[in-house]
C-alpha positions in Angstrom: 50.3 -32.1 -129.0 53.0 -34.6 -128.2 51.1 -38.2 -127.8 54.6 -40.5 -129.1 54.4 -42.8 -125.7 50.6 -43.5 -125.8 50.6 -44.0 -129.6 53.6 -45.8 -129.9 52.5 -48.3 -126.4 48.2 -48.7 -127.8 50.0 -50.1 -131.5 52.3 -52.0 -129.7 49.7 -52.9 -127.7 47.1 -54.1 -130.4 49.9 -55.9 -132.7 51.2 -57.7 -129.7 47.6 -59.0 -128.2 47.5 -62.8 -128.6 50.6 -63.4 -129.5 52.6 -66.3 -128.0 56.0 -66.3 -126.3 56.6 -62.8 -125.1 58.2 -61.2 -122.4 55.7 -57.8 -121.4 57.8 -55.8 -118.5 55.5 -52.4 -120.2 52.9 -52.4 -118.2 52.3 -49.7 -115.4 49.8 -51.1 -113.7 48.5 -54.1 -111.8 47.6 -57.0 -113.8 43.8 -56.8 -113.9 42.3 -59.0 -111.0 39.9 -61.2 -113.5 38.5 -63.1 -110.6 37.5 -60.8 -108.4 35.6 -58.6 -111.4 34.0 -61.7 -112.3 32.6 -62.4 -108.7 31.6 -58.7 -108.0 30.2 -59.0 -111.9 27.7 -62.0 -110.8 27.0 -60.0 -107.6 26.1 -56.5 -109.4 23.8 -58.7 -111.5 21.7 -60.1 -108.8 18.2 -58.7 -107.9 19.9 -55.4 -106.3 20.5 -54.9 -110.2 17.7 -52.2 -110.7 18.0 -50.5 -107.3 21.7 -49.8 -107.9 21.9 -48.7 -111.3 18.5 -46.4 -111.8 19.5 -43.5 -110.4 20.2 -39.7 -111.7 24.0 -39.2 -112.5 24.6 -35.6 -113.4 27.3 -35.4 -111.2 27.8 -38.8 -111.3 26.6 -42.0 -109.8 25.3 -41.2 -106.2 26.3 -44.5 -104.9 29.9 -44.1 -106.8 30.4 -40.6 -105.1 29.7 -41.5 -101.5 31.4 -44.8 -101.5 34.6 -42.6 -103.1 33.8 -40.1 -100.4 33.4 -42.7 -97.4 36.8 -44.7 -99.1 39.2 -41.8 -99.3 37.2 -39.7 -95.8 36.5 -36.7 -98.2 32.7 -35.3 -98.3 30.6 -35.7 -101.9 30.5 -32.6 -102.6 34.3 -32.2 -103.3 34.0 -35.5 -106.0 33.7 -35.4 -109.2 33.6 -38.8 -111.6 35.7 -39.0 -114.8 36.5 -41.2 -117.3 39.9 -42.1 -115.8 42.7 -39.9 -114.6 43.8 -38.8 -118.4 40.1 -37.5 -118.6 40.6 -35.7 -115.4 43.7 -33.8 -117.0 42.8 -32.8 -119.9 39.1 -31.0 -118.2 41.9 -29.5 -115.9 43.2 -28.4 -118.9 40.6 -26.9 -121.0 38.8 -25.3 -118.0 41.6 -23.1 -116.5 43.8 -22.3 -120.0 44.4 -19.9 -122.4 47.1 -20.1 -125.3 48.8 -17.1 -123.0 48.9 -19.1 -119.3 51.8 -20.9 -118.0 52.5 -24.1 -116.4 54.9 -25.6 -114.7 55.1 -29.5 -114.8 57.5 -32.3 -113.7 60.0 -33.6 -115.6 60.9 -36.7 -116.3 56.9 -36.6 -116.5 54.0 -39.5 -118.1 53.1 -38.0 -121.3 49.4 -36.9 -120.8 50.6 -34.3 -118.2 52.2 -32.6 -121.4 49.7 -33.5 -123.9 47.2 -31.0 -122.9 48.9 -28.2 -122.2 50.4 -28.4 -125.5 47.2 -28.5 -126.8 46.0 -25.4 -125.9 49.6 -23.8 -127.0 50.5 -22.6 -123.2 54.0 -21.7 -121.9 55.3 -24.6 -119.9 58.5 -24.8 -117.5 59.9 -28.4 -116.6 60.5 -28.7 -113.1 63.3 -31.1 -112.6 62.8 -34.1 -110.6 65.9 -36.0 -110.1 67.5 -39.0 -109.2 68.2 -40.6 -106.8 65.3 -39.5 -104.7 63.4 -37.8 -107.7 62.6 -34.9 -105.2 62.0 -31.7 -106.7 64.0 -28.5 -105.7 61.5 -26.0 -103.7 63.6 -23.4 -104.8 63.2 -24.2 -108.4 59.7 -24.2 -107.7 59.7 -21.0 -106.4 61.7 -19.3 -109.7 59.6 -21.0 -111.8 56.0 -19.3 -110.8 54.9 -16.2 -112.4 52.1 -14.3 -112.7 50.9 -15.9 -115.6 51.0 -19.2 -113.9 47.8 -21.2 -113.9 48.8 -24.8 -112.9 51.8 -27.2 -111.4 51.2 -30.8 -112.6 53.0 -33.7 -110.8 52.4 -37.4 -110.2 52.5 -38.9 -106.5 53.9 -41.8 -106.4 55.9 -40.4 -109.5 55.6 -41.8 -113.1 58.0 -43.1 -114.1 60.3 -43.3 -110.8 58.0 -44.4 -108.3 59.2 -42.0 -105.7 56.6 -41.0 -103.2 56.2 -37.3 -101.9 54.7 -36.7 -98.5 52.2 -34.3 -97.6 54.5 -32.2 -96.0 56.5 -31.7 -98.6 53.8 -31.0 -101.0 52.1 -28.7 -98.2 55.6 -26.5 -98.4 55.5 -26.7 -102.1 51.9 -25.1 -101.8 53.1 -22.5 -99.4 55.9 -21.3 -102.1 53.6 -21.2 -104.8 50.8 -19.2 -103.3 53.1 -16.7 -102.0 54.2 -16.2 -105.6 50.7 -16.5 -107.2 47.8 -17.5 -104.7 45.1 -18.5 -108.3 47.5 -21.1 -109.4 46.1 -24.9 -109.1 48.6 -27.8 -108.6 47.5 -30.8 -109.6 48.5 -34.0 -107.9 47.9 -37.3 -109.7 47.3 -39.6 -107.3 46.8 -42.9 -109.2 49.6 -44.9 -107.4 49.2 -43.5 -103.8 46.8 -46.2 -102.2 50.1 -48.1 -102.6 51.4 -46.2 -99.4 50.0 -47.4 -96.4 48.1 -45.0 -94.2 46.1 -41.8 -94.3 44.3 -42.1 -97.4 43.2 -38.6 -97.4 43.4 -37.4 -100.8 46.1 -34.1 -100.6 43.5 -31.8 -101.7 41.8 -32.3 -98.5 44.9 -30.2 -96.9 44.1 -26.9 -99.3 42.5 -26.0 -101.7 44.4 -25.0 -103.9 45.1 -28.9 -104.8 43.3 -30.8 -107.2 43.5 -34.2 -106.6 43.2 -37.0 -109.3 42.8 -40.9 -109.0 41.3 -43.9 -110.9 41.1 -47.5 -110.5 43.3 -48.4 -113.1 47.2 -48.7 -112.0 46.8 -50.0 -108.0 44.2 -51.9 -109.0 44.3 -53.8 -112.6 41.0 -51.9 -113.7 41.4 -49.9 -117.0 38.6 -52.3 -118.5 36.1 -50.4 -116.4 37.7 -46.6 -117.2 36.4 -45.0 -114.1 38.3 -41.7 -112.3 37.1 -39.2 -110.0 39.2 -36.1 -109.3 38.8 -34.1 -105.9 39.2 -30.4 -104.8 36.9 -27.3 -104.0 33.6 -27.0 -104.8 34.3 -24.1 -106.6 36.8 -26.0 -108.6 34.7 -28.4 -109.4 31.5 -26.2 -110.3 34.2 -24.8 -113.1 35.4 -28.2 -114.1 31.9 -30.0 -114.3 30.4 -26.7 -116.7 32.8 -27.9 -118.8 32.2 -31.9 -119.0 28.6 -31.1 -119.2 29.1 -29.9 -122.6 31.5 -32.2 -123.9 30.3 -35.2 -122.8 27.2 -35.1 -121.1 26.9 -37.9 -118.6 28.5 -41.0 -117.5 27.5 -44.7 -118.4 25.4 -45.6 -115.6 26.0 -49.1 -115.4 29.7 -48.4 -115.5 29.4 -46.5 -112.7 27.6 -48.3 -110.6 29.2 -51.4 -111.0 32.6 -48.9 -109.7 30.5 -48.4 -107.0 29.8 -51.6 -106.1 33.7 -52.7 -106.5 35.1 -49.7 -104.1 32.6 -51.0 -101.3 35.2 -54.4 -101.7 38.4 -52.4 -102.4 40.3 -53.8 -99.6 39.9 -57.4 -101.7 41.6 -55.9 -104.6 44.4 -53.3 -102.8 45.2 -56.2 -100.8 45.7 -58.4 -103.8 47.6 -55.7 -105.2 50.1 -55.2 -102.6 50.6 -58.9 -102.4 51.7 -59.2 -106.2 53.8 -55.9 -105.9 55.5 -57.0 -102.4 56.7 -60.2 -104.3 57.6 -58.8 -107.2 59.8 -56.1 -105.7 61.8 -59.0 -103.8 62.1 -60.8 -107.0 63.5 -58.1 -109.0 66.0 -57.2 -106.0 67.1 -60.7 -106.5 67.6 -61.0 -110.2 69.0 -57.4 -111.1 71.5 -57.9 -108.3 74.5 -58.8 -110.5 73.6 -56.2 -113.3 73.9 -53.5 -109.7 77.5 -55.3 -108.8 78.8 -54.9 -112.2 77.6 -51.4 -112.5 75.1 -52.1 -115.7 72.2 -50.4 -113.8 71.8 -47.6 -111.0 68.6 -46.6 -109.2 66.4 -47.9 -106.1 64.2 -49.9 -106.8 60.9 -47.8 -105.3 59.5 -48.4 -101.5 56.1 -48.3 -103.5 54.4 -48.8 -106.2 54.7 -51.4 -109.2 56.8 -49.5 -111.8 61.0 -48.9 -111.4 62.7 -46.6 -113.7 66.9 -47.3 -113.8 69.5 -45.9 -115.2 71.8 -48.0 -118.4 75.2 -47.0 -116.8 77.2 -46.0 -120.0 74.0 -45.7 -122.3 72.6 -42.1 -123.6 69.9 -43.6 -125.8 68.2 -46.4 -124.4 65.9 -46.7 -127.7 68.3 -49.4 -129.8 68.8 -51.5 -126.4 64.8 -51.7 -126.0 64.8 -52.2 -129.9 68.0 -55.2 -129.5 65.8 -56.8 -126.5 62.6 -57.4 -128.5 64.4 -58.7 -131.8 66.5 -61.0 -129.8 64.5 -61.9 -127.1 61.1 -60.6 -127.2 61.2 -58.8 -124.1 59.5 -55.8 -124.0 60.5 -52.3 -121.5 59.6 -49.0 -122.0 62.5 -46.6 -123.4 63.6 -43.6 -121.2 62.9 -41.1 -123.9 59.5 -41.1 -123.6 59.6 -39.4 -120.3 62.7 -37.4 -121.5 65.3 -39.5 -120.1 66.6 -41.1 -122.6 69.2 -43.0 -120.5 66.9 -44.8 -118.7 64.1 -47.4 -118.9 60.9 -48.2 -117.2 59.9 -51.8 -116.0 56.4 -52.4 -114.8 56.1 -54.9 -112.4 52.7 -55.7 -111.9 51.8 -59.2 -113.5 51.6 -62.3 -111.7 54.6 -63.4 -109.8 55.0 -66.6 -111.6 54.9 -64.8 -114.5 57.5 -61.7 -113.7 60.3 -63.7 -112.2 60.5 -65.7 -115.8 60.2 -62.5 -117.4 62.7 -60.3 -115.5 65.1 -63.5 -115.1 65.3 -63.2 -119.1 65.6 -59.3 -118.9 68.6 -59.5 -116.6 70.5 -62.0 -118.8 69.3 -60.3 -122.0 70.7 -56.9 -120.7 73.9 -58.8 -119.5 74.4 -60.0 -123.0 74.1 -57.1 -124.9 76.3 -54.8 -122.7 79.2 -57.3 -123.0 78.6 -57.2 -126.7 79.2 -53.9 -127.1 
C-alpha cells in the first residue's frame, strides 16, 4: 500500500509544529478559520446544547444530514457521513473490491486514491491527465474499461493541478463508461468544488452511477473537526454503510453536531475562503512573473482552488530542489514525485495573505537562485 506522501507530509508535519522562521507553501487547504470556530464553538455551547447533540446517529447526525442535504439541494436519503473524504475512499474501496477487480484512476493523482486499491491487490490503469488543461482523453477512457472494471477515481477540482471538470464533461465520461461496463462506479472527489461558483449540486445528483465525495477540510480550513459525507444512490449507500457499521460503529456525536451547526453558517466561512484564495492567486501572479519570463516555471496558475502545480522547466527530479529550498531557506513545497510527476511541484496557497506574499516572495527568489547556480 503506497502511503510515501502522507507519511513523509504528517512527520514533516509533527517535526516542523512550533518551530520559528519557516516558509510552509505545503498546505492544500485553507488556513483553518480560528475565529469563526471559536464563535460557532461559544454558540454550539449555549442552552440549544442538549437539543442539538442528543439525537440517534446510525446514519449519522440527523441535523448534519439535512443541513448537508438542504446546502448541496440533494435529499437525505442519498447522504452518508464519514470521517473525512480519505474515510470515504477507502469504504469505497473495501465495499465494491476484490483482489481480481480493476480500476482505473487518474494520474498525476493525491495518494489516498491509490492507497486503497493497492490495498486490496486490484489491477489498476492510470488514466493520464495532462497539462496544460489536465483534461483527460475520453478516448483513453474508453480503452481503459473492461469487464472486470469496478471503479474510475478522479478529483474535481484536480489534486494536484487544480483544474476543474464540468458536468458535461464528466456526464460524457459516464456515458463512455457505462456503454463499456454499466456496474462500474466513478468516484468524483469533490473536496475543492465549492471553490466554483454556481450549481452546487453534487455530480452524483446527474446519475447514479457517481459517487460523490466532500469534506470540510480543504475549501474550508476544517481538518480539526474531520467530518465527510459522501453522496450517491441509496443502493450505494445501503452497501457502503453495511460496511462502516462494522468497522466503526458510529460517529462522535458532538462532532457531528457541531458540523451541523457550522454548515447552517457555511457562506461565513466559503466566503472567507474565497477572499484569501482570490488574493492569493493575484499575489502569486505577481511574484512568479519573472521565473514565467525567464522560462524557470510553466503552468496556469488554476481559475480555482488554492493549490498550483508547475512545471521546473529543465528539471526531471524536483526532490533535491525542494531538498536545496528547505536547507537554504527553509521554505517548504511539495515535490512532484509524489503525485508521479516528478518534474513538477505543488504550492498551496491557502494561508493568510500577509503571510503568503512573504512566503512566495522568498520562494521566487530562492528558486531564481538555485537555477542560476546550476
Amino acid at each position: 500500500m503506497r502511503l510515501d506522501f502522507l507519511q513523509w507530509y504528517k512527520d514533516l508535519e509533527y517535526r516542523l509544529h512550533g518551530q520559528p522562521g519557516l516558509h510552509l507553501l505545503l498546505s492544500s487547504a485553507v488556513d483553518e478559520p480560528t475565529e469563526l470556530l471559536h464563535k460557532h464553538l461559544k454558540q454550539f455551547g449555549d442552552e440549544r446544547f442538549e437539543s442539538r447533540i442528543n439525537v440517534p446517529i446510525f446514519r449519522g447526525h440527523q441535523g448534519l444530514i439535512k443541513n448537508i442535504g438542504k446546502r448541496y439541494n440533494t435529499d437525505p436519503e442519498n447522504i452518508l457521513i464519514t470521517r473525512g473524504a480519505s474515510n470515504a475512499i477507502y469504504l469505497i474501496c473495501q465495499a465494491f473490491l476484490t483482489k481480481d477487480d480493476h480500476v482505473i484512476i487518474e494520474s498525476p493523482t493525491y495518494e489516498p486514491l491509490i492507497a486503497s486499491p493497492e490495498f486490496i491487490n486490484t489491477k489498476i490503469t492510470y488514466l493520464r491527465r495532462r497539462s496544460p488543461d489536465y483534461l483527460f482523453d475520453l478516448d483513453e477512457l474508453d480503452s481503459a474499461v473492461t469487464s472486470k472494471t469496478k471503479l474510475v477515481l478522479i478529483t474535481n477540482l484536480h489534486n494536484p493541478s487544480g483544474a476543474y471538470l464540468d458536468n458535461d464533461f464528466l456526464l460524457k465520461a459516464a456515458g463512455i463508461v457505462k456503454s463499456r461496463n454499466e456496474n462500474v462506479k466513478i468516484v468524483v472527489d469533490e473536496i475543492y468544488r465549492d471553490f466554483v461558483p454556481g450549481d452546487s449540486k453534487p455530480i452524483a445528483a446527474f446519475d447514479d452511477c457517481f459517487i460523490s465525495l466532500n469534506s470540510l477540510t480543504k475549501v474550508y480550513g476544517l481538518g480539526v473537526i474531520h467530518s465527510g459525507w459522501l453522496i450517491a444512490s441509496r443502493h450505494t449507500i445501503s452497501v457502503i454503510k453495511q460496511l462502516q457499521i462494522l468497522t466503526e460503529g458510529s460517529g462522535s456525536r458532538f462532532l457531528e453536531s457541531l458540523t451541523a451547526l457550522i454548515i447552517e453558517n457555511l457562506d461565513e466561512y466559503l466566503n472567507r475562503s474565497l477572499e484569501i484564495v482570490s488574493r492569493n492567486r493575484r499575489i502569486i501572479s505577481q511574484y512568479t512573473k519573472p521565473l514565467f519570463d525567464k522560462d524557470i516555471l510553466t503552468g496556469d496558475i488554476p481559475a480555482y482552488g488554492c493549490i498550483y502545480f508547475p512545471r521546473i522547466v529543465g528539471i526531471n527530479n524536483t526532490r533535491q530542489l525542494v531538498e536545496s529550498m528547505i536547507e537554504k531557506y527553509r521554505i517548504y513545497t511539495v515535490p512532484g514525485h509524489f503525485f508521479g510527476e516528478s518534474g513538477h511541484i505543488r504550492i498551496g496557497f491557502g494561508t493568510k495573505p500577509d503571510i503568503f506574499e512573504k512566503d512566495i516572495q522568498l520562494f521566487v527568489e530562492a528558486i531564481a537562485s538555485i537555477i542560476r547556480q546550476r
